[in-house]
Steps between C-alpha positions, in 0.01 A plus 500: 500500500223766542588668176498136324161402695353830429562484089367077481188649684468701198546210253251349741252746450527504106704786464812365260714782309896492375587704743358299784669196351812677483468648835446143685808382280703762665390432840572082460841665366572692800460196742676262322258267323574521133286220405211686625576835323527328180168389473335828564815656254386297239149618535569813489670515136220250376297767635677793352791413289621837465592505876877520488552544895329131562707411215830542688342383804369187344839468343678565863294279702571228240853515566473504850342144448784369303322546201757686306423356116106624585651792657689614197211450217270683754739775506591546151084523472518776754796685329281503182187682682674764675701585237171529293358724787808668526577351846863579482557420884299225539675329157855560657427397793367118327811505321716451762267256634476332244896524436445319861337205414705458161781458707347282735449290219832441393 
């Protein structure tokens, strides 16, 4: 938790950036609390929209709530931005996430 308590000190202190957004997403990821991850997530493409890594993660940690219609539309969002950036990892790697949750669905 010192990494997580370390980066809300710096929300804290005013300091608020995609990347830190994205980073405290991760970390609520890595421990298990989706719910948690997605609120930061979602900052962090209102923030920068163009951030296709909190796009899949936003996508992922929706999923790992159940959230699997959410999870899909997120993705498909994310696919479009990193294939604009020319992301071609990060893009492949949502669609089989979001293949994932489309499944999930059924």
């Amino acid at each position: 938790m010192d990494i997580i308590d370390n980066l809300h000190d710096m929300l804290e202190r005013g300091i608020d950036s995609p990347l830190l957004r994205y980073s405290l997403g991760n970390e609520f990821l890595k421990i298990g609390d989706p719910d948690a991850a997605i609120v930061h997530l979602r900052q962090a493409v209102q923030l920068d929209a163009e951030y296709s890594a909190a796009w899949k993660a936003l996508g992922k940690a929706l999923a790992g709530t159940g959230n699997h219609a959410e999870a899909v539309d997120v993705l498909a969002q994310g696919i479009e931005v990193a294939e604009r950036r020319g992301d071609v990892q990060v893009a492949k790697e949502m669609r089989v996430f979001r293949k994932r949750s489309h499944t999930a669905l059924k």
